[in-house]
C-alpha atoms as an extended CHARMM CRD file, in Angstrom:
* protein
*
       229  EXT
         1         1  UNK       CA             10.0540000000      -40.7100000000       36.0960000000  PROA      1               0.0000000000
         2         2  UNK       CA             10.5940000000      -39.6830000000       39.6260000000  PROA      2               0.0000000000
         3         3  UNK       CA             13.9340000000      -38.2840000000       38.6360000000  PROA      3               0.0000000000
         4         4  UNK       CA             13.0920000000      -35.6230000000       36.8250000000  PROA      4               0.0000000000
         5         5  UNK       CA             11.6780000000      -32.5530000000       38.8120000000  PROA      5               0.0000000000
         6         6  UNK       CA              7.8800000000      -32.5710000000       40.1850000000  PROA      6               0.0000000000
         7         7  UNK       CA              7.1290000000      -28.8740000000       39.2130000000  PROA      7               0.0000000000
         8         8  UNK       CA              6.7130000000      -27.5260000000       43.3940000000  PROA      8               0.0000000000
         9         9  UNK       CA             10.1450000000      -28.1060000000       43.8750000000  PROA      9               0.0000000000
        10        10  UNK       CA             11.3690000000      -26.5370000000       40.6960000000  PROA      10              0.0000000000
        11        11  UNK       CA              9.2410000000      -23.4050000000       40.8300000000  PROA      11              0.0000000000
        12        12  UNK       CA             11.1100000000      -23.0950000000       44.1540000000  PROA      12              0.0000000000
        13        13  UNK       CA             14.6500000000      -23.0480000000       42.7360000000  PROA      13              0.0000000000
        14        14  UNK       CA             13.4370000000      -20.5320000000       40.1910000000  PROA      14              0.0000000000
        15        15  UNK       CA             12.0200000000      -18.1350000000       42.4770000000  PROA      15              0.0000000000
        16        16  UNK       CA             15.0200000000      -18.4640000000       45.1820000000  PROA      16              0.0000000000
        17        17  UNK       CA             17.5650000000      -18.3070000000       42.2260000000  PROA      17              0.0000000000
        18        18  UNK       CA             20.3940000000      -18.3480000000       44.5690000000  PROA      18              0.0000000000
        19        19  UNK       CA             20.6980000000      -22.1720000000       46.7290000000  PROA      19              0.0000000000
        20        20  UNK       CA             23.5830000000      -21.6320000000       49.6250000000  PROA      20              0.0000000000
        21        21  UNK       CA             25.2390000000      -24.6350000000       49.4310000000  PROA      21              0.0000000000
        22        22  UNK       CA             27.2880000000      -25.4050000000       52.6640000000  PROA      22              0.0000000000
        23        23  UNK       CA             28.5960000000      -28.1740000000       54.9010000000  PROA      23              0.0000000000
        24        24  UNK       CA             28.9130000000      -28.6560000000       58.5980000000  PROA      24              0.0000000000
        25        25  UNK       CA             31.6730000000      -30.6300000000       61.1420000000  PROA      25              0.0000000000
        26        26  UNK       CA             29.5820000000      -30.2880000000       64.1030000000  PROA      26              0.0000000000
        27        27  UNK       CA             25.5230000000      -30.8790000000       63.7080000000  PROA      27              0.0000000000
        28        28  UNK       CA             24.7640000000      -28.1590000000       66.1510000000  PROA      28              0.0000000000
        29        29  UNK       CA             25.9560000000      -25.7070000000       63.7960000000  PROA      29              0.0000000000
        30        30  UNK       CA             23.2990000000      -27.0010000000       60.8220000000  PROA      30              0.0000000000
        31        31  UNK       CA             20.2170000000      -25.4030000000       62.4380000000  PROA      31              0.0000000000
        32        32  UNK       CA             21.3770000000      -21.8870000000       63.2420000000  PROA      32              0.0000000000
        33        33  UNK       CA             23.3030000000      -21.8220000000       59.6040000000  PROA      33              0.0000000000
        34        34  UNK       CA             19.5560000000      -22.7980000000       58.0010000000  PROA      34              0.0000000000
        35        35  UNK       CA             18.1470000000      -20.2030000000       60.5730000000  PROA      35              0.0000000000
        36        36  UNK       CA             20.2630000000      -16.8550000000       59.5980000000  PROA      36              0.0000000000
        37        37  UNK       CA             20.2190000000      -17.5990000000       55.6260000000  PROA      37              0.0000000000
        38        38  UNK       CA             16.4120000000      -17.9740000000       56.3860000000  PROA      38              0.0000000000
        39        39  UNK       CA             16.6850000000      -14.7200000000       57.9060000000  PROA      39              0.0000000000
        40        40  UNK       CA             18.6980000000      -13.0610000000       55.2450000000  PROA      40              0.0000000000
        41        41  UNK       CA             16.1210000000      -14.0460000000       52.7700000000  PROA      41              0.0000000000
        42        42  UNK       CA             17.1300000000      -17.5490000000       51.3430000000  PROA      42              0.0000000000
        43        43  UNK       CA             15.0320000000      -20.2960000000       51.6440000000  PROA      43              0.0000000000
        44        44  UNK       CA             16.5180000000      -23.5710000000       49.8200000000  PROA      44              0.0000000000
        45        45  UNK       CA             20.2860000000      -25.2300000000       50.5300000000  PROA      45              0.0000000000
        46        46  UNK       CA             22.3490000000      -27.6860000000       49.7710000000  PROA      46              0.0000000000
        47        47  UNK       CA             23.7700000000      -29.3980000000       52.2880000000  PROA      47              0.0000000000
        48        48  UNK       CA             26.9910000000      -31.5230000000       51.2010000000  PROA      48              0.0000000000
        49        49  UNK       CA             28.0320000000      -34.7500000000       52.9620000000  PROA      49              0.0000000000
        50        50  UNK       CA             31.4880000000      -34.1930000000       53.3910000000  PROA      50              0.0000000000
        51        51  UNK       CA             31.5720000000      -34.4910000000       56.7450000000  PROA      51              0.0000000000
        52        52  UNK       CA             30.5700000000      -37.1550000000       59.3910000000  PROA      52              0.0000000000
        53        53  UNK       CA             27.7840000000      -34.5630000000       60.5400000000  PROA      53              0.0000000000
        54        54  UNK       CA             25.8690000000      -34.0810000000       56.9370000000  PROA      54              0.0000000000
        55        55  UNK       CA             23.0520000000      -36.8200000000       57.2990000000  PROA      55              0.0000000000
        56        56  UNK       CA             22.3220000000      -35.9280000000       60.8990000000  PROA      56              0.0000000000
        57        57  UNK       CA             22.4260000000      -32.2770000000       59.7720000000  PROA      57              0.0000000000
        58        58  UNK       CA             19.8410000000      -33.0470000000       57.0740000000  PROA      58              0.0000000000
        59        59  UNK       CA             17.7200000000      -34.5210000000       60.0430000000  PROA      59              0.0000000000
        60        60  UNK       CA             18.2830000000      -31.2790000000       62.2520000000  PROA      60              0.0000000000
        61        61  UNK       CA             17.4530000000      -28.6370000000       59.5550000000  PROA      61              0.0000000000
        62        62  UNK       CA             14.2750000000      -30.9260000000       57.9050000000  PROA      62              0.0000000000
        63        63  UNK       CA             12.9860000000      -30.8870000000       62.0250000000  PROA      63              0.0000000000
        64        64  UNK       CA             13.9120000000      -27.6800000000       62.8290000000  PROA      64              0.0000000000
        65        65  UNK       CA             13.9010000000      -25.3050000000       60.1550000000  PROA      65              0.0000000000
        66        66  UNK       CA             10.5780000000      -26.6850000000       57.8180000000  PROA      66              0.0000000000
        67        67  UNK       CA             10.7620000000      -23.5510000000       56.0040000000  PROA      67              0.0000000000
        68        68  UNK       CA             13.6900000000      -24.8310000000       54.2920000000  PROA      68              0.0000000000
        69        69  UNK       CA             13.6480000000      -26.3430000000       50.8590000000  PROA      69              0.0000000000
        70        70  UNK       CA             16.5150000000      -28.8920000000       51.9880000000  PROA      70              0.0000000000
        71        71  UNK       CA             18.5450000000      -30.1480000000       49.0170000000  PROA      71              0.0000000000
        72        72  UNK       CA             21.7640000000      -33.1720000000       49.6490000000  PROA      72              0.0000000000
        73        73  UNK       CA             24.1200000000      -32.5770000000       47.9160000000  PROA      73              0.0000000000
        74        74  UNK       CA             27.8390000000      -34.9970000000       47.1050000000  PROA      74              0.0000000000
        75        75  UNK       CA             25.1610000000      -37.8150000000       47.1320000000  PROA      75              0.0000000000
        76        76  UNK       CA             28.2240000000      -40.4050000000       45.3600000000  PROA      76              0.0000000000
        77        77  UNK       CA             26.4710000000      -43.3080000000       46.4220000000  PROA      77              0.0000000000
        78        78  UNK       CA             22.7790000000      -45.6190000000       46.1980000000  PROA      78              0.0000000000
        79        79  UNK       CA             23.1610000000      -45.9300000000       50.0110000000  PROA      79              0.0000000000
        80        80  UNK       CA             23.9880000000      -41.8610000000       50.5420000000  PROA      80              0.0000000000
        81        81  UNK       CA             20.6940000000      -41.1380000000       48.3730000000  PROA      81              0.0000000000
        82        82  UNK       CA             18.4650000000      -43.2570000000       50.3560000000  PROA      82              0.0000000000
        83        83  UNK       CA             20.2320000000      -42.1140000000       53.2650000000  PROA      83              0.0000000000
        84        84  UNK       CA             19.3900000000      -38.6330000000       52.4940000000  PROA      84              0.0000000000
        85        85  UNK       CA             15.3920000000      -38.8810000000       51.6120000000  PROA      85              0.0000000000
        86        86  UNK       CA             15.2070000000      -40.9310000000       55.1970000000  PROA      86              0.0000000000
        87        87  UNK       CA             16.8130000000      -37.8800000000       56.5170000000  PROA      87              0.0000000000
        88        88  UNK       CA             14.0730000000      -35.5210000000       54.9380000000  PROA      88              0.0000000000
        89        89  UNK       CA             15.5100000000      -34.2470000000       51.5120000000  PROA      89              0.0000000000
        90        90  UNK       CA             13.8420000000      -32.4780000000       49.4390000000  PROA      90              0.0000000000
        91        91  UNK       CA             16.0710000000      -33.5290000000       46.9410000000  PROA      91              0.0000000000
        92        92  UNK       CA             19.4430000000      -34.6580000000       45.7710000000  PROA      92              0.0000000000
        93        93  UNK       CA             22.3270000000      -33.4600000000       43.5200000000  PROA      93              0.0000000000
        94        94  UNK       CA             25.9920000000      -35.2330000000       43.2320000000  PROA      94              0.0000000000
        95        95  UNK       CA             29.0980000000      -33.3170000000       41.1550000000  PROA      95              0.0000000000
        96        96  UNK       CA             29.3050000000      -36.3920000000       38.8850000000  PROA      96              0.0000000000
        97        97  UNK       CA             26.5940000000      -38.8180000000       36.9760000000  PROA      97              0.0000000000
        98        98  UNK       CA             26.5170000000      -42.3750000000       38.6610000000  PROA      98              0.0000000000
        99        99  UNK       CA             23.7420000000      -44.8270000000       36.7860000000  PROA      99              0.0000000000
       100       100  UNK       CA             23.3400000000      -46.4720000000       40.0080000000  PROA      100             0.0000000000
       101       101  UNK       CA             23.0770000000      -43.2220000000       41.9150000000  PROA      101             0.0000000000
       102       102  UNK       CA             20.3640000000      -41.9350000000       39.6790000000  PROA      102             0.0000000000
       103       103  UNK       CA             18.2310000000      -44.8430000000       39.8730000000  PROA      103             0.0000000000
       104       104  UNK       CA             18.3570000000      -45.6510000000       43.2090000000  PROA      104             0.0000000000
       105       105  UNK       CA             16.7500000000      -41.6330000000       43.2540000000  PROA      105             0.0000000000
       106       106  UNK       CA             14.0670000000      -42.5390000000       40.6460000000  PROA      106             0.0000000000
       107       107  UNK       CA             13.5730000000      -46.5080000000       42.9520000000  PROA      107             0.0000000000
       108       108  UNK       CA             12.5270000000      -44.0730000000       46.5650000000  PROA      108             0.0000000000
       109       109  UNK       CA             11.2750000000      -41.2040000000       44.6570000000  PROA      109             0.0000000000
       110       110  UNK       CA             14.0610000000      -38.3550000000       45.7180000000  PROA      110             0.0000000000
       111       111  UNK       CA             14.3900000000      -35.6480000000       42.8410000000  PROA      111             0.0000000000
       112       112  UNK       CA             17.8000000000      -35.7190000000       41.8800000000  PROA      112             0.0000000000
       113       113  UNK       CA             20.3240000000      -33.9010000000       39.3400000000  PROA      113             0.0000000000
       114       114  UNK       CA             23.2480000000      -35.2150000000       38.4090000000  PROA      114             0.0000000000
       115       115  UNK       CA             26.4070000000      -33.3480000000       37.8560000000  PROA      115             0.0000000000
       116       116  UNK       CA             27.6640000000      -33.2340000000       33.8820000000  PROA      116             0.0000000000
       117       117  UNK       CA             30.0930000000      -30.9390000000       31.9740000000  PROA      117             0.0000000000
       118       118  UNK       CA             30.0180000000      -32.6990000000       28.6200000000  PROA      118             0.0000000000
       119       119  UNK       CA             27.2580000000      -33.4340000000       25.6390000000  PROA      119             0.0000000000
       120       120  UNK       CA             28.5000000000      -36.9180000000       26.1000000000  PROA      120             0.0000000000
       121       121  UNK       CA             27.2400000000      -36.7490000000       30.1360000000  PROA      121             0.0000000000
       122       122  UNK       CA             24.4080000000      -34.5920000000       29.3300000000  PROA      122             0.0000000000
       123       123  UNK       CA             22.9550000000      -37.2240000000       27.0410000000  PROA      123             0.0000000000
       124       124  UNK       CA             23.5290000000      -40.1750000000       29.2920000000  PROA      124             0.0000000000
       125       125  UNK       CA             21.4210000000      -37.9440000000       32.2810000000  PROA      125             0.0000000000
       126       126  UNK       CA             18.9010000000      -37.3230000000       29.5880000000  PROA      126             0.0000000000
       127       127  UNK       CA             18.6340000000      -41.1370000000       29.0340000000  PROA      127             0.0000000000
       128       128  UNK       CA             18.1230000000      -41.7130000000       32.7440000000  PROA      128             0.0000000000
       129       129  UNK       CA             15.2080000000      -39.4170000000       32.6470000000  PROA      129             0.0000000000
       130       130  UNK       CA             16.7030000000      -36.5360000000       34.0100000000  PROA      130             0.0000000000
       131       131  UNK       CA             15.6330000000      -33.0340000000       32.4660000000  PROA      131             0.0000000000
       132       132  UNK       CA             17.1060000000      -31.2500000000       35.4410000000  PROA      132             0.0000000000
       133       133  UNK       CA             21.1020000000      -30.8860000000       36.3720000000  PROA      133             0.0000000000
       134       134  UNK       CA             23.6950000000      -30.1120000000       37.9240000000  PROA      134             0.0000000000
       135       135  UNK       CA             26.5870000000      -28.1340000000       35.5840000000  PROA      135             0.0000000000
       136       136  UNK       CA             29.4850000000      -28.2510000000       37.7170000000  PROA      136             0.0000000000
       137       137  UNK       CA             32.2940000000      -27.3780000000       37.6250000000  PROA      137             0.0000000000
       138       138  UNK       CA             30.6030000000      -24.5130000000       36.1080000000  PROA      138             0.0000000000
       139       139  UNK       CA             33.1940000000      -22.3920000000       35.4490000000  PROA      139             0.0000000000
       140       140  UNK       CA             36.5720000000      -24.4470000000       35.0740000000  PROA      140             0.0000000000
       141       141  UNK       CA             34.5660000000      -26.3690000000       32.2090000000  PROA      141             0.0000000000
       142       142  UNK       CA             34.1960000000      -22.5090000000       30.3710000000  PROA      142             0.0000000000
       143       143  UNK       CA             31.0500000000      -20.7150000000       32.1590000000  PROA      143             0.0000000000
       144       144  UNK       CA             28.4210000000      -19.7970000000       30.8700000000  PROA      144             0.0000000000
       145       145  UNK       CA             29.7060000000      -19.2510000000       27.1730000000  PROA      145             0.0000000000
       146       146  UNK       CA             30.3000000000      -22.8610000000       27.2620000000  PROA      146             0.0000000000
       147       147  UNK       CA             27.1420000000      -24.1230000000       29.0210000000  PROA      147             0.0000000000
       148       148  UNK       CA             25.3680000000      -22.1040000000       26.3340000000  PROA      148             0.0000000000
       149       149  UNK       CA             27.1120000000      -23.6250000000       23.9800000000  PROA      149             0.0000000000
       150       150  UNK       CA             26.7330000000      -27.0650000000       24.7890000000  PROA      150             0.0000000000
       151       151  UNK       CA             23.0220000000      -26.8720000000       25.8530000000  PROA      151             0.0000000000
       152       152  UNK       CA             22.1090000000      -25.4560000000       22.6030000000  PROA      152             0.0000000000
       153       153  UNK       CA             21.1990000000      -28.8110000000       20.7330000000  PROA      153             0.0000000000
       154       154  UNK       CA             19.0830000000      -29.9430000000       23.4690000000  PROA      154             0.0000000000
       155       155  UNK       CA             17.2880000000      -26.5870000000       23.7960000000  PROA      155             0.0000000000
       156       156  UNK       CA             14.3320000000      -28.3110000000       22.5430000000  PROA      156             0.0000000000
       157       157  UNK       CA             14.3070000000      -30.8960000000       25.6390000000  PROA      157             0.0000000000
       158       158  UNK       CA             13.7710000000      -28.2000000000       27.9760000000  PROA      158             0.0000000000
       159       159  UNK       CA             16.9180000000      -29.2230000000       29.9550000000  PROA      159             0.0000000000
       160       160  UNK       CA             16.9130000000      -27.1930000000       32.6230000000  PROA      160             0.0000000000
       161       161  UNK       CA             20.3800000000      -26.1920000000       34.5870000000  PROA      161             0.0000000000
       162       162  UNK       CA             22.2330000000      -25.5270000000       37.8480000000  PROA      162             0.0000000000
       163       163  UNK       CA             25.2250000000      -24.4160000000       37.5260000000  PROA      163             0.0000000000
       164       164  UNK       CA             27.4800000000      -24.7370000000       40.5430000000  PROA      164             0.0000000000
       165       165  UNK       CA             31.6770000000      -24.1100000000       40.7910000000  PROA      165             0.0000000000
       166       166  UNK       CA             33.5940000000      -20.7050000000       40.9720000000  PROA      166             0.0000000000
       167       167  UNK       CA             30.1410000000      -18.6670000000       41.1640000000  PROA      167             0.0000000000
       168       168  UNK       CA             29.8870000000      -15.6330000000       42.9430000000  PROA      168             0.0000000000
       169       169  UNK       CA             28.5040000000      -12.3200000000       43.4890000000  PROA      169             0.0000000000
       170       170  UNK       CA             29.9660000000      -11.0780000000       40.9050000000  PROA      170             0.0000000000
       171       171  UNK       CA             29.0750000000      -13.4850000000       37.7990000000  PROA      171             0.0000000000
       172       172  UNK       CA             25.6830000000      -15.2050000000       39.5270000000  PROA      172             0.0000000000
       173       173  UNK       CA             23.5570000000      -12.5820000000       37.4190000000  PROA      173             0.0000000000
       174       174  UNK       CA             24.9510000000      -13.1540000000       34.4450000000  PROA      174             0.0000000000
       175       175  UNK       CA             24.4350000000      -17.0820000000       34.6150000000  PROA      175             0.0000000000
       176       176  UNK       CA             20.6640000000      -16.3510000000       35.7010000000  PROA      176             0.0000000000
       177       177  UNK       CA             20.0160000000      -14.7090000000       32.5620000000  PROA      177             0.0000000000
       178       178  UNK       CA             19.9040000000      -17.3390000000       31.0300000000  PROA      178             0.0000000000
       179       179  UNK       CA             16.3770000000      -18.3430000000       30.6680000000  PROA      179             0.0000000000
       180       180  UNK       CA             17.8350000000      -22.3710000000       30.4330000000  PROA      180             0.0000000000
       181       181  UNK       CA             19.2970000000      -21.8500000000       34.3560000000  PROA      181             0.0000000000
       182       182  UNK       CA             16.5010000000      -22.6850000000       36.7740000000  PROA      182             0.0000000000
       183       183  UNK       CA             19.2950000000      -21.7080000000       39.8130000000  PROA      183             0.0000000000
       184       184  UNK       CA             22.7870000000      -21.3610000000       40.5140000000  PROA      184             0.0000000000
       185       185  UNK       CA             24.9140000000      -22.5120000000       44.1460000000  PROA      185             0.0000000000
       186       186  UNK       CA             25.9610000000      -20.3370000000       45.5620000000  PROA      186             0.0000000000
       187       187  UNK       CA             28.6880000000      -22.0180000000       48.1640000000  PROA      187             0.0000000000
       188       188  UNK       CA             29.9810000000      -18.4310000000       49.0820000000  PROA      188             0.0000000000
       189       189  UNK       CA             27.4360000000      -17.2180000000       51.3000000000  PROA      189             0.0000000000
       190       190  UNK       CA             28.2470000000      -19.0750000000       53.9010000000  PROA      190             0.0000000000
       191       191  UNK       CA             31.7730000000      -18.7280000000       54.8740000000  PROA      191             0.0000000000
       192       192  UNK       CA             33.2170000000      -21.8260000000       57.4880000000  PROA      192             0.0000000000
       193       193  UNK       CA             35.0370000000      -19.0780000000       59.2880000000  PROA      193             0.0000000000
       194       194  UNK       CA             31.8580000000      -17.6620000000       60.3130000000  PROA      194             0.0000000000
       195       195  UNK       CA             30.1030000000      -21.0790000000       61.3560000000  PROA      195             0.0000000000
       196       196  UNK       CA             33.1060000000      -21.8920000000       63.3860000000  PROA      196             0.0000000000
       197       197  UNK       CA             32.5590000000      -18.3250000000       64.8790000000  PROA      197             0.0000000000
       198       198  UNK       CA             28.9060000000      -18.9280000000       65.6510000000  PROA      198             0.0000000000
       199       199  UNK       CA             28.7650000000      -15.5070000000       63.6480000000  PROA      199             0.0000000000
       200       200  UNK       CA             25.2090000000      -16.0840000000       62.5610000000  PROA      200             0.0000000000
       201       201  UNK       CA             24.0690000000      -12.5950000000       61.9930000000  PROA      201             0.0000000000
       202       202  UNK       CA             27.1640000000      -12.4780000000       59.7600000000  PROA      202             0.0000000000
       203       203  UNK       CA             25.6500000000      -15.0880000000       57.4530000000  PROA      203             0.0000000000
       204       204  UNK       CA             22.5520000000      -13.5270000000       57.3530000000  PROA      204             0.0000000000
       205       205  UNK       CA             24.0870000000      -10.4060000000       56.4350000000  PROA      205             0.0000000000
       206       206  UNK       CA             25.3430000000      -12.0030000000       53.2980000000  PROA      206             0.0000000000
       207       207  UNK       CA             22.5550000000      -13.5890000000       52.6590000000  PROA      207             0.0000000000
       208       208  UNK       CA             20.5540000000      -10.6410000000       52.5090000000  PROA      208             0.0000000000
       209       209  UNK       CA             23.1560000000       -8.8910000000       50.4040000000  PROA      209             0.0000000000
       210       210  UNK       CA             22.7440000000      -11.7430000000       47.4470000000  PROA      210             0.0000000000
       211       211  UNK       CA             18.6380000000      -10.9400000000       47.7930000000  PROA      211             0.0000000000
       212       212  UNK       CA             19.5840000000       -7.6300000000       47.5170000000  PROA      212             0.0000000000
       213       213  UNK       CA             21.3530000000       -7.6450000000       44.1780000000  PROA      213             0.0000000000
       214       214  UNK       CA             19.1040000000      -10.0650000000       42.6120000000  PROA      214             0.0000000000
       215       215  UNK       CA             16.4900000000       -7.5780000000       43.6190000000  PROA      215             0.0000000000
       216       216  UNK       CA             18.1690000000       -5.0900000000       41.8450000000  PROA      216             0.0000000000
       217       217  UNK       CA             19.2690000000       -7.1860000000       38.5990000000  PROA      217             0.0000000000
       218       218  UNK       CA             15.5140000000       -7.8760000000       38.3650000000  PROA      218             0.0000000000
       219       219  UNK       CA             14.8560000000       -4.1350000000       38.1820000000  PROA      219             0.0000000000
       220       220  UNK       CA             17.0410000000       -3.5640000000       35.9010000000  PROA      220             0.0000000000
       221       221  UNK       CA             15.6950000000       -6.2830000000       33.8950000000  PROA      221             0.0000000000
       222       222  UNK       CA             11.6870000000       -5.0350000000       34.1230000000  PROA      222             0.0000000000
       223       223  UNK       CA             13.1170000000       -1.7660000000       32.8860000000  PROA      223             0.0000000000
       224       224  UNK       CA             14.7930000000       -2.5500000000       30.2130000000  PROA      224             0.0000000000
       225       225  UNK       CA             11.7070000000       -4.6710000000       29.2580000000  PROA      225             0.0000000000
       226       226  UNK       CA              9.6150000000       -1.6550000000       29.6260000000  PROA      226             0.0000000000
       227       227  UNK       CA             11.7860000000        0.5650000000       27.6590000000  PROA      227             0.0000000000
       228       228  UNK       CA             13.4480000000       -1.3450000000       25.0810000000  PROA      228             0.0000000000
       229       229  UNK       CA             16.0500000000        1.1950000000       23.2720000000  PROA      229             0.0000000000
């Protein structure tokens, strides 16, 4: 099924690790935003439509910016998910799991993960063919204690996560540990202060601080491999 992942654009979300997730009011921010996080070393987003502007922002960045791995994301409806793969998605994600939503993905062949918190939700995405999804609100529902909690009877599925809500510089390492989280959002990085500032090279900056850490967590990581106390 179309729904679950073709292996390109997963690969992708495991070597970026980090997706900037973002929205836009005015569509002649989209490209430059895509443009400095490009610059700052990340190459896939997800763009929300919660604004007027998201769908012809989609357009912008898929024309524009074709470096960018261009994910939708608050896709609530059937007509928002077609919507979004005539705008050049990549692929989808929505913070809740709508049947109709999912399908509609799977009918036009956009890769889409729907949003779950609970075993209950979980199974139901796993019934719609899904293998790939969205945690969220990662860590109101308990972090990653609880997502590796409640992933652990489906461990054998190969369910695959990203976790998205209340991440941050801080705690994004420790969910990426987990060998289970594919990517995390990382709706941080770009601040709506500094897209209403036009303060590109500040978003860039940040940008190229996350690479910069998870450069450095992946050190840490090889070492410890290489010298196991």
């Amino acid at each position: 099924m179309i729904t679950c992942f073709p292996t390109e654009i997963l690969e992708r979300l495991r070597t970026a690790q980090v997706v900037a997730g973002f929205s836009v009011e005015k569509v002649e921010f989209a490209v430059p935003v895509a443009e400095a996080l490009l610059a700052g070393g990340i190459d896939v987003i997800e763009l929300t439509l919660r604004t007027d502007a998201g769908i012809e922002a989609v357009k912008a960045i898929s024309a524009e910016v074709p470096e960018m791995l261009v994910g939708v994301g608050t896709i609530l409806t059937p007509e928002q998910a077609a919507e979004a793969k005539a705008a050049g998605a990549d692929f989808g994600v929505s913070p809740g799991l709508n049947p109709r939503v999912v399908n509609e993905a799977n009918a036009i062949g956009l890769p889409f993960a729907p949003g779950i918190s609970t075993p209950t939700e979980l199974e139901a995405a796993i019934e719609l063919g899904c293998r790939f999804v969205k945690f969220f609100p990662a860590e109101a529902a308990g972090g990653i204690q609880y997502l590796k909690s409640m992933g652990a009877p489906y461990k054998h599925l190969g369910i695959e996560y990203f976790p998205l809500g209340g991440l941050n510089a801080e705690n994004m390492v420790q969910y990426l540990s987990e060998p289970n989280v594919a990517a995390i959002g990382g709706s941080w990085i770009v601040q709506e202060s500094l897209v209403a500032e036009n303060n590109w090279a500040a978003i860039a900056s940040r940008a190229a601080e996350v690479r910069s850490l998870l450069e450095g967590s992946s050190s840490v990581q090889r070492e410890v491999l290489a010298n196991p106390a």
